[in-house]
NUGU-957286 format. One record per residue (C-alpha): residue number from 1; residue in three letters; y, z, x. Coordinates in steps of 0.25 Angstrom, whole numbers, plus 5000, padded with zeros to 4 digits. Example, Ala and Ser with C-alpha at 12.3 -4.5 7.8 and 13.67 -1.06 7.14 Angstrom:
// NUGU-957286
PT  resi  resn     y     z     x
PT     1   ALA  4982  5031  5049
PT     2   SER  4996  5029  5055
***
This chain:
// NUGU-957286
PT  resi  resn     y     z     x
PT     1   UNK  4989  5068  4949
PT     2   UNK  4977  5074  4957
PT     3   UNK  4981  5087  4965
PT     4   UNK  4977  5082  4978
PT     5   UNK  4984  5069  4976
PT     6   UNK  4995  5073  4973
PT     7   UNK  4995  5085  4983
PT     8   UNK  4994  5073  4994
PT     9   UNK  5006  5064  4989
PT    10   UNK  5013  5076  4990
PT    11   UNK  5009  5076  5005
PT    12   UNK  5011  5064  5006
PT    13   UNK  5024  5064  5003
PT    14   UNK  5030  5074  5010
PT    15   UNK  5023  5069  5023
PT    16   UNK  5029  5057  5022
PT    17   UNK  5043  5058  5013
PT    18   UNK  5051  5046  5020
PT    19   UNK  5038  5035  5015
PT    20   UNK  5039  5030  5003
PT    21   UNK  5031  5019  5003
PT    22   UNK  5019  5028  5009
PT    23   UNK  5020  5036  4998
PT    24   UNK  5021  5026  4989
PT    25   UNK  5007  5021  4994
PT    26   UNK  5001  5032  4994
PT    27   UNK  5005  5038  4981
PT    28   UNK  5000  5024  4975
PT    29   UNK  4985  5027  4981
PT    30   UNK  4986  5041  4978
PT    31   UNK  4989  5039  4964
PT    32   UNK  4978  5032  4963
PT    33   UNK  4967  5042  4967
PT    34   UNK  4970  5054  4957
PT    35   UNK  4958  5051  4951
PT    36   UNK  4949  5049  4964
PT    37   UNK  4955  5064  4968
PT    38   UNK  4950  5070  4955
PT    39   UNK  4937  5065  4958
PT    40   UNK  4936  5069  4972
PT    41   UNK  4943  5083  4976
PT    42   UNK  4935  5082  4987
PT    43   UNK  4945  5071  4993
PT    44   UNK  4956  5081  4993
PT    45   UNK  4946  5092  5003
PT    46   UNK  4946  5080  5013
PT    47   UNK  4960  5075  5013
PT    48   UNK  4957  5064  5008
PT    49   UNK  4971  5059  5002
PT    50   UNK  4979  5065  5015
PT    51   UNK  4971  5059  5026
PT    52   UNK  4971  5045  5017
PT    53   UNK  4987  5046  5016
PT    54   UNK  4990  5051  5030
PT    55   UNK  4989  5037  5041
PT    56   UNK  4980  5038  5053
PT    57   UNK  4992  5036  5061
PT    58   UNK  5006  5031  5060
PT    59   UNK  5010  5023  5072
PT    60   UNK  5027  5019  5073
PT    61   UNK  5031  5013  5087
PT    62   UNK  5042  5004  5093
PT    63   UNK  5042  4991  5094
PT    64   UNK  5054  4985  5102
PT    65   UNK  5056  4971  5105
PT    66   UNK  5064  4958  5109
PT    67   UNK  5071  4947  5099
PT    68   UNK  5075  4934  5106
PT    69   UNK  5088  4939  5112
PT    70   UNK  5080  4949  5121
PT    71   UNK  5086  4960  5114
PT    72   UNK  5074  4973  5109
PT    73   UNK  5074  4978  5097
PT    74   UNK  5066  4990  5089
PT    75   UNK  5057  4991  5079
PT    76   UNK  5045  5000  5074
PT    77   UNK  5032  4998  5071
PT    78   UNK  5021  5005  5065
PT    79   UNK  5005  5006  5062
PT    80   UNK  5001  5014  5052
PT    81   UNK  4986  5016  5053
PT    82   UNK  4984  5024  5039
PT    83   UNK  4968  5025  5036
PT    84   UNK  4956  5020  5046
PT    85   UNK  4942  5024  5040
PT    86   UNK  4939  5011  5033
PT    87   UNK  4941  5004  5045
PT    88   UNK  4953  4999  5056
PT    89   UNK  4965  4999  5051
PT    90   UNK  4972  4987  5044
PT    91   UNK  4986  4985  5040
PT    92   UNK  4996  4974  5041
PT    93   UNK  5008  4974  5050
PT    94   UNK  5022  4973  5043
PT    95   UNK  5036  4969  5050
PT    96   UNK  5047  4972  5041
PT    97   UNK  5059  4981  5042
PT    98   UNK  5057  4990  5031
PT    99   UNK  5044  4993  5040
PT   100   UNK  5042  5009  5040
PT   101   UNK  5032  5020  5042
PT   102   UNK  5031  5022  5027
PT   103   UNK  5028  5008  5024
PT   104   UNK  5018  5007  5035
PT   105   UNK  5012  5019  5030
PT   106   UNK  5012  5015  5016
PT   107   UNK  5005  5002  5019
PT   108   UNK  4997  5009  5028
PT   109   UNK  4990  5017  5016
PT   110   UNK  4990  5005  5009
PT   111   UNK  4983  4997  5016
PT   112   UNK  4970  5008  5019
PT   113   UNK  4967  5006  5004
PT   114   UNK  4968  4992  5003
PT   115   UNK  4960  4989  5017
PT   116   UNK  4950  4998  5008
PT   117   UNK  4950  4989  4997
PT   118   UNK  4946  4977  5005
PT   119   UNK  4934  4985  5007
PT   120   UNK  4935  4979  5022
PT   121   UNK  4933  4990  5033
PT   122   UNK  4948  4991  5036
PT   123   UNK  4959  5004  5035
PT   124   UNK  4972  5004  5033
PT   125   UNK  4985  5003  5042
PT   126   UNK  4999  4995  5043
PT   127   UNK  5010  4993  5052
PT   128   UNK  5023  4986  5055
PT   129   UNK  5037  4987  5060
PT   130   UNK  5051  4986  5055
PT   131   UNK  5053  4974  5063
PT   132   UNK  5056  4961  5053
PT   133   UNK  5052  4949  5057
PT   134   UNK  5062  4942  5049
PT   135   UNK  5071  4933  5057
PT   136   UNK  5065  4936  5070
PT   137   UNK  5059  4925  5078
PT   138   UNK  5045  4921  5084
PT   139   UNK  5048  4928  5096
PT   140   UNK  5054  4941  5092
PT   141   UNK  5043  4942  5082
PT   142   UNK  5033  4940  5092
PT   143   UNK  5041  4949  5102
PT   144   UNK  5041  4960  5091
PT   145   UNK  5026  4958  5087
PT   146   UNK  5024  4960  5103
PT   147   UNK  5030  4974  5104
PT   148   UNK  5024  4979  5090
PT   149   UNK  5010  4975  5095
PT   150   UNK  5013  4982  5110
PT   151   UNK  5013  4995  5101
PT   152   UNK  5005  4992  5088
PT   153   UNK  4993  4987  5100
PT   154   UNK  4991  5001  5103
PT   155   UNK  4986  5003  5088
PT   156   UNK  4977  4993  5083
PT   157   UNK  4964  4987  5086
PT   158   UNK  4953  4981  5077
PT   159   UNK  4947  4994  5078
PT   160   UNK  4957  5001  5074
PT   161   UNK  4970  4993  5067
PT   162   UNK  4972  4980  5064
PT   163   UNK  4984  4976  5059
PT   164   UNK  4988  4963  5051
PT   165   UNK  5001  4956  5046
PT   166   UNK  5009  4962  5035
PT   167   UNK  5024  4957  5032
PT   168   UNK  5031  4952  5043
PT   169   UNK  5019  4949  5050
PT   170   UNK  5012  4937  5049
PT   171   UNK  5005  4927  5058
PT   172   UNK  5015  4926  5068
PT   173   UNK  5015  4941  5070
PT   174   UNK  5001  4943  5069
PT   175   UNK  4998  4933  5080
PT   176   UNK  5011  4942  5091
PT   177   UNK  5003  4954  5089
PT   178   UNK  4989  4949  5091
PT   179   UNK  4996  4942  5103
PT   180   UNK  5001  4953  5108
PT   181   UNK  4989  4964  5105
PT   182   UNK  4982  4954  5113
PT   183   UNK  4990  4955  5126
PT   184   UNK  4989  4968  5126
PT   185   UNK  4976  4971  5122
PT   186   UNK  4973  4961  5131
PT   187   UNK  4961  4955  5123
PT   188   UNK  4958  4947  5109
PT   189   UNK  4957  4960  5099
PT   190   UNK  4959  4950  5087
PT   191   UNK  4956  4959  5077
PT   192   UNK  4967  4968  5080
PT   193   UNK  4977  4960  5069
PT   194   UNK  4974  4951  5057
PT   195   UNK  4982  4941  5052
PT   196   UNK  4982  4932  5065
PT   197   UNK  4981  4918  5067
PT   198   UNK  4968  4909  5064
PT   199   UNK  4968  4907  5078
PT   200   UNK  4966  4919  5084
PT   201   UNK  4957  4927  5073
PT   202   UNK  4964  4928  5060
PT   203   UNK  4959  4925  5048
PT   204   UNK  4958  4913  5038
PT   205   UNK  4965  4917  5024
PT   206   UNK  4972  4929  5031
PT   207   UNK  4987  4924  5027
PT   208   UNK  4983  4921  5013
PT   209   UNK  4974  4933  5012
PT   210   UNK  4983  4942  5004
PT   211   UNK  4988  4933  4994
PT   212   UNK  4974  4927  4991
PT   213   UNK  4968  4941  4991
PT   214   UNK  4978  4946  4981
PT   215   UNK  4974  4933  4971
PT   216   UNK  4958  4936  4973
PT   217   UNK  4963  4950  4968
PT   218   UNK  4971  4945  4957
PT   219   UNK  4961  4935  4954
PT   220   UNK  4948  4947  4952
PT   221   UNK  4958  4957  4944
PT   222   UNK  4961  4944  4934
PT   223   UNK  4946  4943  4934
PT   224   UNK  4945  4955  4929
PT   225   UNK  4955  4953  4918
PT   226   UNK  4947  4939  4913
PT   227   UNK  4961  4931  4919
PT   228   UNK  4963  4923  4932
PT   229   UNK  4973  4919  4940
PT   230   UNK  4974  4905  4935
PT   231   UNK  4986  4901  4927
PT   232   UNK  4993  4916  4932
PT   233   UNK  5007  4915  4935
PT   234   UNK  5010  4925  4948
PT   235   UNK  5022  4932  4953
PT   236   UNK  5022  4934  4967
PT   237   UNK  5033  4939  4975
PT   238   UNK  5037  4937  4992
PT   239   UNK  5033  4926  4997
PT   240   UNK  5026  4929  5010
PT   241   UNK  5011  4928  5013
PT   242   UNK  5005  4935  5005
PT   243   UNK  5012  4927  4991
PT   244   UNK  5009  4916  4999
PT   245   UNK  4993  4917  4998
PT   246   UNK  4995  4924  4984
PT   247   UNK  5002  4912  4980
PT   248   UNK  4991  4904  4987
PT   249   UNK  4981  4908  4979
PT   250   UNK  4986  4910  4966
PT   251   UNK  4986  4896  4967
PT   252   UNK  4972  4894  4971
PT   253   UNK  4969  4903  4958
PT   254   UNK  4978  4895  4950
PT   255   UNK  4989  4904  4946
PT   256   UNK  5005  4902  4949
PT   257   UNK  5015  4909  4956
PT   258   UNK  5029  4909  4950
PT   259   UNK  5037  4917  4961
PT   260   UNK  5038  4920  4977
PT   261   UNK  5048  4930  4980
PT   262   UNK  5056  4936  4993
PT   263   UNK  5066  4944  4995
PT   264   UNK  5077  4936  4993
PT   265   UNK  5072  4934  4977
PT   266   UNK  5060  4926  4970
PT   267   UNK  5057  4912  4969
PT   268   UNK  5050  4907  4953
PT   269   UNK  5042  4895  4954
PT   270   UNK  5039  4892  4939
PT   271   UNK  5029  4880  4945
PT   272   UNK  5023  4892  4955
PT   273   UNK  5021  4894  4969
PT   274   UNK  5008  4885  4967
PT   275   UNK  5008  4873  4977
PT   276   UNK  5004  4874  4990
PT   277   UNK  5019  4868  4993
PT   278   UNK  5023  4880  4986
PT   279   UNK  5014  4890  4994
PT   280   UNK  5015  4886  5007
PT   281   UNK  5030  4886  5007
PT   282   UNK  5029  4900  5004
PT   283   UNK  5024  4900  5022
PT   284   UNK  5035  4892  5023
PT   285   UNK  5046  4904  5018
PT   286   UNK  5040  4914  5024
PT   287   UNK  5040  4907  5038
PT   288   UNK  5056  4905  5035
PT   289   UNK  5066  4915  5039
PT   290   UNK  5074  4913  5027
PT   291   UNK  5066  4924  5019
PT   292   UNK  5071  4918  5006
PT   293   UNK  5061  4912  4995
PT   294   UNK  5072  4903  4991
PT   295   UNK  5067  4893  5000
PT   296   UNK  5053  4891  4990
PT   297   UNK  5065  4890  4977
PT   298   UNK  5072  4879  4985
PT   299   UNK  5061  4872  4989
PT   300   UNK  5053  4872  4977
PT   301   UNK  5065  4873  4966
PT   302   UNK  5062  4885  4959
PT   303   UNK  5069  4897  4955
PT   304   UNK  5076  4907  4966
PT   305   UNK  5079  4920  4961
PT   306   UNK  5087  4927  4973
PT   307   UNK  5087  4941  4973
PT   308   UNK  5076  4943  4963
PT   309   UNK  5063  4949  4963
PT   310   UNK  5052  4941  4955
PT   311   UNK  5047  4951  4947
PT   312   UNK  5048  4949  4933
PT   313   UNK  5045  4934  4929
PT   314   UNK  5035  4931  4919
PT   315   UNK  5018  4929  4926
PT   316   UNK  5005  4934  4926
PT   317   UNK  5004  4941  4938
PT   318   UNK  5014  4948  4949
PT   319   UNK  5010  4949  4963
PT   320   UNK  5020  4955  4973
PT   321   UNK  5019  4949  4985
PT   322   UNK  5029  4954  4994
PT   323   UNK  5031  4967  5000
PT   324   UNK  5029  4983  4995
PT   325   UNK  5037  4989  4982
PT   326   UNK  5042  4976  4980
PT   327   UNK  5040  4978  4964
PT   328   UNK  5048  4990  4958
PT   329   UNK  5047  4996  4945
PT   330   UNK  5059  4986  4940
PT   331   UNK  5049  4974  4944
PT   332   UNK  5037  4981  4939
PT   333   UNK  5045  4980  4926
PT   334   UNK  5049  4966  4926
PT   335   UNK  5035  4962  4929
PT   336   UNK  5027  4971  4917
PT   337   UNK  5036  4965  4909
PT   338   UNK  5032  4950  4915
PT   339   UNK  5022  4950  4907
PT   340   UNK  5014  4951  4920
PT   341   UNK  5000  4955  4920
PT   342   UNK  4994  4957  4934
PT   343   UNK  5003  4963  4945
PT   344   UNK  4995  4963  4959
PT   345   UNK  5001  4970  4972
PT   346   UNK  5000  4958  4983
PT   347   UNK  5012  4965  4992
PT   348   UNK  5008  4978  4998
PT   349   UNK  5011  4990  4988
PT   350   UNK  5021  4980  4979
PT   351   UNK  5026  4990  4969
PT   352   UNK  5033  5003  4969
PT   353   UNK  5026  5015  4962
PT   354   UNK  5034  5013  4950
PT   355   UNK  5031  4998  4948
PT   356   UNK  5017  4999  4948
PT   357   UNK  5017  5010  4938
PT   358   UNK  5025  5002  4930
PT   359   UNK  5017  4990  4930
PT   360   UNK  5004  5000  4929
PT   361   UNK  5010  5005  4916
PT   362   UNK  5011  4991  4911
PT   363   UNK  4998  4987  4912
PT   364   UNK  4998  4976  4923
PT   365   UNK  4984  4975  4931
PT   366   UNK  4990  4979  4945
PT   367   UNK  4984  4976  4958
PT   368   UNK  4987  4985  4969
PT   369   UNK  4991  4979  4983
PT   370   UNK  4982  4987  4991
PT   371   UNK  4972  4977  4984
PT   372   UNK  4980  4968  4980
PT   373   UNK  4983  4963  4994
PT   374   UNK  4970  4966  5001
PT   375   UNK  4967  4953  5005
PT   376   UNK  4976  4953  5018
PT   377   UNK  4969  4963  5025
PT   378   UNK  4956  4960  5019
PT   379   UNK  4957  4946  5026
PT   380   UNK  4963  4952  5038
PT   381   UNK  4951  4961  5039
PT   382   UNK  4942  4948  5036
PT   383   UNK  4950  4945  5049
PT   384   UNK  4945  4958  5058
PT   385   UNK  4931  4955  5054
PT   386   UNK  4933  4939  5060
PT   387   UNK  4938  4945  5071
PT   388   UNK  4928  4953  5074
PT   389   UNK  4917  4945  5070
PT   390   UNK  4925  4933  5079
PT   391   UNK  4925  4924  5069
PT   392   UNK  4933  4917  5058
PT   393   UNK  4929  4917  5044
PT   394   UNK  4932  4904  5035
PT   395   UNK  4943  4904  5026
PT   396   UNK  4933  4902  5014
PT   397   UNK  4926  4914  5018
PT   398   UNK  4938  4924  5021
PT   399   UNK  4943  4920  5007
PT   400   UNK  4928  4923  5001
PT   401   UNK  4929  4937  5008
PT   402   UNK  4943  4939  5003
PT   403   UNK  4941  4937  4989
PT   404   UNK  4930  4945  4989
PT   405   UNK  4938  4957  4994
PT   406   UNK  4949  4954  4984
PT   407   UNK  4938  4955  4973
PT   408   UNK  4932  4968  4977
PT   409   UNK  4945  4975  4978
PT   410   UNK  4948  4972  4963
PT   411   UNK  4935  4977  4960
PT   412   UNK  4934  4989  4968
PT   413   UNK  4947  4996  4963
PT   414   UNK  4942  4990  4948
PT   415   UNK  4929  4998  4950
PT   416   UNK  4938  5011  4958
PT   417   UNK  4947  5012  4945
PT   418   UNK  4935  5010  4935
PT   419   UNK  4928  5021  4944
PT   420   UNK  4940  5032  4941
PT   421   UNK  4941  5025  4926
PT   422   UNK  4955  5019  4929
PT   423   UNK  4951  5006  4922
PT   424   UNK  4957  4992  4929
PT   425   UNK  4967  4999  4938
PT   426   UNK  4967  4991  4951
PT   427   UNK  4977  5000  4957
PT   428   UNK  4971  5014  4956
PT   429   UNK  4956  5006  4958
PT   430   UNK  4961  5000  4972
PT   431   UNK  4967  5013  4976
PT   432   UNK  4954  5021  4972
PT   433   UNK  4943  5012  4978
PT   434   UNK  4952  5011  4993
PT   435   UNK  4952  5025  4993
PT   436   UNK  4937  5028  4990
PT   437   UNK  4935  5017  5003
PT   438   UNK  4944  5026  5011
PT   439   UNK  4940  5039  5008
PT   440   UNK  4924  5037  5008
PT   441   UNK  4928  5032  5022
PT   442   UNK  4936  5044  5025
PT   443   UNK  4928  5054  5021
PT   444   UNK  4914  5049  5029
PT   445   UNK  4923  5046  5041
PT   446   UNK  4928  5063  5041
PT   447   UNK  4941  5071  5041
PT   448   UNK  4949  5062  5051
***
């Protein structure tokens, strides 16, 4: 490992020795930009790696509010704004309970190297709360989103940070915040969030946006292979969103999904998640409050595997879906040895260390999901720029823009590896041509 980067992990790790998943983050860039630090000693002189790793700020606050029998309760929210040069800060919102500092942070450094891949003028930022949505109603939601907003307000701007929707935060919540960021600001700033309705200044293709971004993804590495998504079989896991508009669009492309999974086990559909039926009662589960994907088995009599993980089963190509580390190195196993081979990150940071070395080793073509996933906030940046300009774009043309930006990501980290002679490595190449964006930026910008 080069001196200076490891020098910094070790920093790193002592400043911050209760963040796991922050390190886990940050050692996957690093590790990636060896070979950028041999070539430029002049990075370590400016601190390159130390101010990239350290957030602009780390905001945690209360958040207390009312359920529907009057009685308050407490939770904490957070906003981390990691990294600003490229331009206002951009990161999703999560409310979940295993919400932390270090997960924040984590997805925080995260998302400045996939809001520079978009190439979009955008940095990087995330924020949350441990609060779970799960089994609260309209009102307490909206009660909670109300007090988050009277703190996080302080914060943001379309300036300065624009947040979005992440898990636990969808539509509904995107639109209590917006409302209440407007009675307090006292004015219609709607270019302070993304994600909001149609009708008040979101975007067309913004819920699918994720899911069709991934399969643009899929669809130019396969081009680079000579293969196309048709006739693929797919494994995807959750059930959520963003496997929603995955699903969606493998179908467009003519490729089958065999699985949905959540955390009560997995659902296989030997006939595929491939109807709009199918699809669309996807929305249907994640609106119920049963949380169990046995309701697709039931109602499409398929196999229900309770308990299980979907890792494993025979296909063409795995894309987790679902949430972070959610593929260990006992799944990594089971799927080398699927006969799989493309594995693409659609969830944020989907594999432990020790996965995705172990697929690595064993020749899969990996996408990363810094670039994986980039679609989301592409579209929700495609969303500040209708904002601003005060008008709405067509669905045809956000889709146009989108796949565009999918493309160039593919083939700007192709170009990054080859540049450093790392072959077709998609992860080291997104990695490397992130951090060239970020660090031309930083060094014309000055020590700050």
């Amino acid at each position: 490992m080069n001196a200076y980067v490891e020098k910094v992990l070790a920093e790193v790790k002592a400043k911050n020795p209760n963040e796991p998943e922050f390190i886990q983050a940050v050692e996957e860039v690093l590790s990636s930009l060896d070979i950028v630090m041999d070539k430029h000693p002049e990075y370590e002189e400016e601190m390159i790696l130390e101010r990239l790793t350290e957030p602009d700020r780390s905001v945690s606050f209360r958040v207390t509010w009312l359920d529907d029998q009057g009685k308050p309760h407490v939770n904490r929210g957070y906003r981390v704004q990691f990294n600003g040069v490229i331009g206002p800060y951009k990161g999703g919102l999560r409310f979940a309970k295993n919400v932390n500092l270090s997960i924040m942070k984590c997805l925080g450094f995260e998302q400045t190297f996939k809001n520079s891949l978009t190439t979009l003028p955008i940095g990087g930022a995330k924020g949350g709360s441990d609060f779970d949505p799960h089994g609260k109603s309209d009102r307490e939601i909206m009660n909670f989103c109300q007090a988050f907003m009277t703190e996080l307000y302080r914060h943001i701007g379309q300036y300065i940070d624009v947040p979005a929707g992440d898990i636990g935060v969808g539509g509904r919540e995107i639109g209590y915040l917006f409302g209440q960021y407007r009675r307090i600001r006292n004015g219609f700033e709607n270019g302070v969030l993304t994600g909001k309705g149609l009708s008040y200044g979101g975007s067309l293709l913004r819920p699918e946006a994720t899911g069709y971004g991934a399969m643009y993804y899929v669809e130019e590495v396969l081009r680079h292979f000579g293969d196309t998504v048709k006739g693929k079989t797919f494994v995807l896991s959750g059930y959520g969103n963003v496997t929603w508009g995955t699903a969606k669009m493998i179908k467009q492309m003519g490729g089958k999904v065999l699985t949905i999974s959540g955390s009560d086990g997995y659902v296989y559909d030997p006939e595929g998640v491939s109807t709009d039926e199918k699809i669309e009662y996807l929305l249907k589960m994640r609106a119920s409050k049963n949380r169990s994907v046995k309701m697709y088995a039931d109602k499409f009599g398929c196999e229900y595997h309770p308990g299980e993980k979907v890792w494993g089963i025979p296909a063409d190509i795995y894309m987790p879906c679902a949430t972070q580390n959610e593929v260990d190195l006992q799944d990594a196993k089971k799927i080398a040895a699927s006969g799989a081979k493309y594995y693409f990150e659609v969830s944020n940071m989907s594999s432990t260390p020790e996965a995705m070395s172990y697929l690595r080793e064993n020749g899969l073509v990996i996408g990363p999901a810094k670039a994986v996933n980039a679609g989301g906030v592409a579209v929700s940046a495609l969303e500040m720029a209708q904002n601003s300009a005060r008008y709405s774009w067509s669905a045809e043309e956000v889709n146009a823009k989108l796949k565009n930006i999918m493309t160039s990501i593919v083939n700007n980290s192709v170009e990054a590896a080859q540049e450093y002679d790392l072959g077709f490595d998609l992860i080291d190449g997104a990695n490397i041509a992130a951090f060239k964006k970020i660090v031309d930026a930083m060094l014309a910008q000055g020590i700050m």
